[in-house]
C-alpha positions, 0 to 999 in steps of 0.5 A: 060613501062614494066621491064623484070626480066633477073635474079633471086637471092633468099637472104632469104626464111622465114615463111612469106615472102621471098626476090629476087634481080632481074636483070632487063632490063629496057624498054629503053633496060637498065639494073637496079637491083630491090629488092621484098618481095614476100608475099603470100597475106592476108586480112582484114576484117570490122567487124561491130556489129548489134550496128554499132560498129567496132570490132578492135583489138589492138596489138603491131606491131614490123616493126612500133615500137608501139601498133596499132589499126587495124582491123582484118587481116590475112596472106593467105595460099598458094593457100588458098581462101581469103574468107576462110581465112577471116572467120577464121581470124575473129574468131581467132581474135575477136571470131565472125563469119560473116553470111555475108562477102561483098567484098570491093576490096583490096590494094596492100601494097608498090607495089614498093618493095612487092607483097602483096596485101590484099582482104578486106571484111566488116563483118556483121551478127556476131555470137560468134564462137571463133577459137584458136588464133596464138600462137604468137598474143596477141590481145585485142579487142576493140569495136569503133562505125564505125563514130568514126573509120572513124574520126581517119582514117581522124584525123591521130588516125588510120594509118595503111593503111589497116585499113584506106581504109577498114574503108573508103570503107565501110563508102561510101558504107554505107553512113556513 
């Protein structure tokens, strides 16, 4: 079943993301061209308040055209610890430090056409620790108790993807 990349054309190397064409051959020994964003990764994080509330963050998403609420997440560095950058994305993007950062597992994005995948994380024992956020973001946060977050995951209100898995995951793992 496996495809073997036989060439490499790079269209389009960005700040984020870059863009390859491949040249397969395809397992019958055919040749095909598959297209791939190449993302260095990221994560995402629940991060949930003594009070049981989610601290999400609302902001305009451009690909989607529209205002989305979604939890907190962030692009990795290069070779950068997803654990580190969780902590950092939290605090740049909620002002919170989580004292305890539970793995949830992670996702990956469109595996038909992008190698990104998020680590996602639940987030408790939070402390106030803003860090500077990217200068390009404008965020508010917004505080939803996670029952309801979880009600608009399966409502359609939530719909963005990382957002819903992460939401769910830690509802099963909380029994909520």
């Amino acid at each position: 079943m496996r495809e073997t990349i036989t060439h490499t054309q790079r269209l389009y190397d960005g700040r984020v993301i870059a863009l390859d064409v491949h040249d397969i051959t395809l397992p019958d020994g055919a040749p095909a061209v598959r297209e791939r964003v190449v993302h260095p990764g990221a994560v995402a994080i629940v991060p949930l308040d003594a009070a049981g509330n989610v601290l999400m963050v609302r902001q305009f998403r451009l690909a989607a055209d529209r205002v989305m609420l979604e939890i907190p997440a962030g692009t990795l560095k290069v070779g950068e610890d997803p654990l580190v950058c969780a902590e950092r994305e939290l605090q740049e993007e909620t002002g919170y430090r989580p004292g305890k950062l539970e793995p949830l597992g992670g996702v990956f994005v469109a595996p038909g056409y992008t190698t990104e995948y998020i680590h996602l994380y639940l987030a408790t024992d939070l402390t106030e620790s803003r860090l500077p956020g990217d200068e390009d973001e404008f965020i508010e946060l917004e505080r939803v108790p996670l029952a309801q977050a979880v009600a608009w995951t399966l409502d359609g209100t939530l719909i963005d993807a990382k957002s819903v898995t992460a939401l769910l995951k830690t509802a099963r793992r909380l029994g909520v």
